[in-house]
N, CA, C and O atoms as a GROMACS GRO file, in nm:
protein
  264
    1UNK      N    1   0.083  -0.117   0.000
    1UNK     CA    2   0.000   0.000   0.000
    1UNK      C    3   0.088   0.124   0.000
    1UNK      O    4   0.174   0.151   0.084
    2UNK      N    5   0.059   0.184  -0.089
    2UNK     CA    6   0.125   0.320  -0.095
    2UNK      C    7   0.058   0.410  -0.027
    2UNK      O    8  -0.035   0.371   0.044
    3UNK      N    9   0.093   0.562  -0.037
    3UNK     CA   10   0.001   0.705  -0.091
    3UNK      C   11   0.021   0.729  -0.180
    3UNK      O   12  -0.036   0.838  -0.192
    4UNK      N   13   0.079   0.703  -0.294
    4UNK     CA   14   0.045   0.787  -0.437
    4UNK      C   15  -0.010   0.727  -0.515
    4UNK      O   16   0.014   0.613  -0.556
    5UNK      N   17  -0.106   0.810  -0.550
    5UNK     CA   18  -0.249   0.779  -0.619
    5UNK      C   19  -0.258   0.711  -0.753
    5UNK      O   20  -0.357   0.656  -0.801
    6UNK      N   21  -0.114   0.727  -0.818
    6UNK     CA   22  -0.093   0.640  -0.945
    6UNK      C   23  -0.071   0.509  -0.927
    6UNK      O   24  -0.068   0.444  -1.032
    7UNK      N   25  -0.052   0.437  -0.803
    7UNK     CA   26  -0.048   0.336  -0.801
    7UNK      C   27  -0.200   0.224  -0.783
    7UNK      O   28  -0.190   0.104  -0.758
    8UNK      N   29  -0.312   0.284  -0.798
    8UNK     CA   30  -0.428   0.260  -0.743
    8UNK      C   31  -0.516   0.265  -0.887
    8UNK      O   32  -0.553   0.370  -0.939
    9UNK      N   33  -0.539   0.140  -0.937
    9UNK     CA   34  -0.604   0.142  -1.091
    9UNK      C   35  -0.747   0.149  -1.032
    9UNK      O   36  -0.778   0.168  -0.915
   10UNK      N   37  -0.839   0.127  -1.153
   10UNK     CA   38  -1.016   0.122  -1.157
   10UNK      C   39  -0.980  -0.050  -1.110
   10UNK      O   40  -0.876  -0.113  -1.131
   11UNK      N   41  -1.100  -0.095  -1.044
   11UNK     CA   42  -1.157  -0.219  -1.007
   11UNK      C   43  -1.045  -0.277  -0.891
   11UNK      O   44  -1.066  -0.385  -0.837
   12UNK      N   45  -0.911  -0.186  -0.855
   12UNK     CA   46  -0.853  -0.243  -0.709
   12UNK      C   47  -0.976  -0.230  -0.638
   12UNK      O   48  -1.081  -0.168  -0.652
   13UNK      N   49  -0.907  -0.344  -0.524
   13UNK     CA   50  -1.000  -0.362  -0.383
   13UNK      C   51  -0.883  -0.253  -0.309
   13UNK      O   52  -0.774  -0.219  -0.354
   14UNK      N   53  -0.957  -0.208  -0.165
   14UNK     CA   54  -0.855  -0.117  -0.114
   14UNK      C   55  -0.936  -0.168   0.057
   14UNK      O   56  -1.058  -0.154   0.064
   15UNK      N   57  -0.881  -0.209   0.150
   15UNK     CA   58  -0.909  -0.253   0.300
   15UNK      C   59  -0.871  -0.116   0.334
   15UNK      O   60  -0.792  -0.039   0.280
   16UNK      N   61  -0.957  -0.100   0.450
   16UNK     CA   62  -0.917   0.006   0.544
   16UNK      C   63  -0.982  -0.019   0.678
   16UNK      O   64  -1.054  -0.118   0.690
   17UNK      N   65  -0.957   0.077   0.797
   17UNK     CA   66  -1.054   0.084   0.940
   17UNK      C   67  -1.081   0.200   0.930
   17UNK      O   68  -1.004   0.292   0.902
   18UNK      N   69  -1.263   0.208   0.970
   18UNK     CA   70  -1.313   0.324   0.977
   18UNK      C   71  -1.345   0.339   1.131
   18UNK      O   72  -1.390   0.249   1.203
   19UNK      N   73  -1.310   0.492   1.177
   19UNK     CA   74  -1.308   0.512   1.338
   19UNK      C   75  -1.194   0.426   1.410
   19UNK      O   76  -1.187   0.402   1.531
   20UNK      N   77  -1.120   0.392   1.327
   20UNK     CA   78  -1.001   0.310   1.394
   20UNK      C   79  -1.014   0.147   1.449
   20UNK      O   80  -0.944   0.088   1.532
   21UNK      N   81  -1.097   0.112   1.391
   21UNK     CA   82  -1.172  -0.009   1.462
   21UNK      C   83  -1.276  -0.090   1.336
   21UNK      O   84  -1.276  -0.212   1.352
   22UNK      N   85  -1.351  -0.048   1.233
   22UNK     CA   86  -1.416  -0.094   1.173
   22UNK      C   87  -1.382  -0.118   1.014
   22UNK      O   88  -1.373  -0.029   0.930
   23UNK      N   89  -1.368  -0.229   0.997
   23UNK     CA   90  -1.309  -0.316   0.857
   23UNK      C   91  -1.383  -0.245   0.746
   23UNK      O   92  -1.505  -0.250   0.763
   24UNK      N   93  -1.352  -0.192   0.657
   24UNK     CA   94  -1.411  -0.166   0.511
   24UNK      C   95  -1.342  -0.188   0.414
   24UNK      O   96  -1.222  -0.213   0.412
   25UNK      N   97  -1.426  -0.176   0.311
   25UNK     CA   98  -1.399  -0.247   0.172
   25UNK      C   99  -1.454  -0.114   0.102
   25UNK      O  100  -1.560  -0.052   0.109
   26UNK      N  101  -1.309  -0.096   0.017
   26UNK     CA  102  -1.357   0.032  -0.091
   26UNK      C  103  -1.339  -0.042  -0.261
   26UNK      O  104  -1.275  -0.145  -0.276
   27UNK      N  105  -1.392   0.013  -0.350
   27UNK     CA  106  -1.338  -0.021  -0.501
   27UNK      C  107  -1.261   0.085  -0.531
   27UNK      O  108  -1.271   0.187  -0.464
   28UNK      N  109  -1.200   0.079  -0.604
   28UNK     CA  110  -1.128   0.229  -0.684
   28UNK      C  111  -1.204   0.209  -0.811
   28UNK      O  112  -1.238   0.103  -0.863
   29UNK      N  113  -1.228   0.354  -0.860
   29UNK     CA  114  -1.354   0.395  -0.946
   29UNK      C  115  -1.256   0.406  -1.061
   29UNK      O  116  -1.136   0.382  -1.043
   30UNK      N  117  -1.306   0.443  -1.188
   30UNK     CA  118  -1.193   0.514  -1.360
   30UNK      C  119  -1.207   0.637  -1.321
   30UNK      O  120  -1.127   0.719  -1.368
   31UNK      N  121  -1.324   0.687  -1.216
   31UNK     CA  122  -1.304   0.821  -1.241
   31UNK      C  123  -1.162   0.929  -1.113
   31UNK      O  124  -1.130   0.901  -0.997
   32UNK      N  125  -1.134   0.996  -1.163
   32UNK     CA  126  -1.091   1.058  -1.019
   32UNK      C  127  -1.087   1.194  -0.934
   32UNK      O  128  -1.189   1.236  -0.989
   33UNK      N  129  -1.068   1.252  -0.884
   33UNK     CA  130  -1.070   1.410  -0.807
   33UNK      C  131  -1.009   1.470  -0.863
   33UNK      O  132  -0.916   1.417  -0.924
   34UNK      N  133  -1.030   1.620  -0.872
   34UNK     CA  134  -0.953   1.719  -0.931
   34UNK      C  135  -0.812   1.703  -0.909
   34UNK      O  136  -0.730   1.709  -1.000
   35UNK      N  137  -0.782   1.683  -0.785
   35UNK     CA  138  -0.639   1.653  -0.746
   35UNK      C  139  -0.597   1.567  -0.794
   35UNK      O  140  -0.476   1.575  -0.818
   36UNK      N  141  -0.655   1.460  -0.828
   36UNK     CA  142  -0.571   1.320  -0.930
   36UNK      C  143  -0.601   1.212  -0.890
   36UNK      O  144  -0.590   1.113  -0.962
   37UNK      N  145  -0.650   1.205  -0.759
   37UNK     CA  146  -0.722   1.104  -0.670
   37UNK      C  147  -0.768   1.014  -0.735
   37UNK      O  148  -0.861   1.062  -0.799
   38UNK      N  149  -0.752   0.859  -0.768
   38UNK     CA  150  -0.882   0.818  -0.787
   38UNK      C  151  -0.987   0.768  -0.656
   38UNK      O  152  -0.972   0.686  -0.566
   39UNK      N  153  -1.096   0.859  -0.692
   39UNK     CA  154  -1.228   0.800  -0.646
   39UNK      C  155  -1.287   0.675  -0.586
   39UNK      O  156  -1.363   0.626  -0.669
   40UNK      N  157  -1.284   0.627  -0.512
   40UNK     CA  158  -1.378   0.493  -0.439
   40UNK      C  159  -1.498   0.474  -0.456
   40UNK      O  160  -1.569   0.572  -0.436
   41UNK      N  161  -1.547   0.381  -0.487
   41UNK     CA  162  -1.720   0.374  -0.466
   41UNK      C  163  -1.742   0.236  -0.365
   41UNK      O  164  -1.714   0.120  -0.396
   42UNK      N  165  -1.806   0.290  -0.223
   42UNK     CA  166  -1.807   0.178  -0.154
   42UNK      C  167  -1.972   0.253  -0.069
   42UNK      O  168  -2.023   0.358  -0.108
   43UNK      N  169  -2.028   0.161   0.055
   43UNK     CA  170  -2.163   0.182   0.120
   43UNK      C  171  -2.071   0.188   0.227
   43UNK      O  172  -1.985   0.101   0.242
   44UNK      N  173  -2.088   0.330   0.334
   44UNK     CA  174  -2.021   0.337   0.463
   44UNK      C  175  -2.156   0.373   0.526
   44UNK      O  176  -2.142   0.482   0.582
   45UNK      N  177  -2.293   0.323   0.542
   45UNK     CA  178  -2.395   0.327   0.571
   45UNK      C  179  -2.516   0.419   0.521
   45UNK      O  180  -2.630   0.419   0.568
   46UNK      N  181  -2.453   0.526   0.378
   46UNK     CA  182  -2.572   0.608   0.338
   46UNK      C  183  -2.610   0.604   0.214
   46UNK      O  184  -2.642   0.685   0.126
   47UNK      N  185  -2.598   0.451   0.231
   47UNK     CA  186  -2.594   0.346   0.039
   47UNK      C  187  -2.498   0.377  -0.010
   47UNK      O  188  -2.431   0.467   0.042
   48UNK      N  189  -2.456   0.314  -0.126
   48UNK     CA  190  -2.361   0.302  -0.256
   48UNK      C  191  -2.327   0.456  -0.298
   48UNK      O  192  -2.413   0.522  -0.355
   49UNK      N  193  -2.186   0.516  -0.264
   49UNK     CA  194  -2.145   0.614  -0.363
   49UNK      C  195  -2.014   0.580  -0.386
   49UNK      O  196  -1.956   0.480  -0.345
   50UNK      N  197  -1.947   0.714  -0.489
   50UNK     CA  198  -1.854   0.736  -0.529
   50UNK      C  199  -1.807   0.883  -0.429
   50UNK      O  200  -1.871   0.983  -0.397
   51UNK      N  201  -1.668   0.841  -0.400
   51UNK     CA  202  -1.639   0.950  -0.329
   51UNK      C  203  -1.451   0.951  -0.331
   51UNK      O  204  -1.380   0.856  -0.364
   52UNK      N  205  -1.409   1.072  -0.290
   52UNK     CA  206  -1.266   1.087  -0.279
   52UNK      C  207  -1.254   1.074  -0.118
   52UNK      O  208  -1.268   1.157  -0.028
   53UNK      N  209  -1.222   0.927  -0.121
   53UNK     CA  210  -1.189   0.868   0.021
   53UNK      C  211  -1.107   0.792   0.009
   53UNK      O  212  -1.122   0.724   0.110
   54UNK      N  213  -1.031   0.755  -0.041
   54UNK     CA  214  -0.913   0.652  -0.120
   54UNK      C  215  -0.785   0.720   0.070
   54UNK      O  216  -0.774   0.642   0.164
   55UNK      N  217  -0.741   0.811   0.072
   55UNK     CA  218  -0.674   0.835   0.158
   55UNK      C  219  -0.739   0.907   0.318
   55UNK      O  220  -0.673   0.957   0.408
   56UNK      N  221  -0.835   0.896   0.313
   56UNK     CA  222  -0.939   0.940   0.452
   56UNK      C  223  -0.852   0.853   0.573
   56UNK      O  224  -0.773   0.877   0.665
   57UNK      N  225  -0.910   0.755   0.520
   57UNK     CA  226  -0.888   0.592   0.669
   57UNK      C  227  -0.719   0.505   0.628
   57UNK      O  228  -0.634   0.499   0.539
   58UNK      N  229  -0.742   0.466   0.724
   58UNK     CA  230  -0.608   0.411   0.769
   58UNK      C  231  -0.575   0.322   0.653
   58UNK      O  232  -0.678   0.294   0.594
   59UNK      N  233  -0.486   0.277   0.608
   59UNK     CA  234  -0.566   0.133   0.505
   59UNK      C  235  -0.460   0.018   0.546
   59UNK      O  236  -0.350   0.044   0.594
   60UNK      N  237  -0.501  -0.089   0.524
   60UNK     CA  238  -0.510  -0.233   0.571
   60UNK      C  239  -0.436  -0.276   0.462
   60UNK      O  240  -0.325  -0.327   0.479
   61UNK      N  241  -0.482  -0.262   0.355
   61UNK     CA  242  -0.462  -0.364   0.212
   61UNK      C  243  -0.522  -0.342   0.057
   61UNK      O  244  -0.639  -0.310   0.037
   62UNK      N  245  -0.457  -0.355  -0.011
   62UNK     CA  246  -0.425  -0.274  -0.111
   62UNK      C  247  -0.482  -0.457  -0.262
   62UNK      O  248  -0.376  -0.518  -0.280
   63UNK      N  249  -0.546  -0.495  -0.306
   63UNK     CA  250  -0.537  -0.568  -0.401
   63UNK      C  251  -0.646  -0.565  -0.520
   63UNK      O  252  -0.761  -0.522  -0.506
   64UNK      N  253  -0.578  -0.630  -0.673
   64UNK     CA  254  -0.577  -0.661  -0.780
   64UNK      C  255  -0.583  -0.793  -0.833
   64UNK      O  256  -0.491  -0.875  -0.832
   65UNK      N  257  -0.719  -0.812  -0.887
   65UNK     CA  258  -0.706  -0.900  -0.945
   65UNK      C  259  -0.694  -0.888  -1.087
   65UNK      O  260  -0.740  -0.797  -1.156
   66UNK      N  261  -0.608  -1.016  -1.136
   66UNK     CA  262  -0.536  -1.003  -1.231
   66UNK      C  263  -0.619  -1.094  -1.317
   66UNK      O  264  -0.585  -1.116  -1.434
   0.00000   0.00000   0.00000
């Protein structure tokens, strides 16, 4: 797991803890943030979006399937 955002294609899985304690599962989106970000689309309880959260939470794990 890096921080730079070029290393993070469309359809990675990305692990993280939310509140320091709770397991999530993000996708990385094609699209990305003005800044270069790519975008996540995951449900953190207010249904299904797309959002620039890729670096918010801690992250766990970083994978690709090939």
């Amino acid at each position: 797991m890096t921080k730079k955002a070029s290393d993070y294609q469309p359809g990675d899985f990305v692990t993280c803890l939310v509140a320091g304690r709770l397991p999530h599962i993000m996708v990385v989106s094609d699209r990305k943030a003005t800044d270069g970000t790519p975008l996540v689309i995951h449900n953190i309880g207010s249904g299904t979006q797309e959002e620039n959260r890729l670096f918010v939470y801690p992250l766990t794990g970083h994978f690709r399937i090939k």
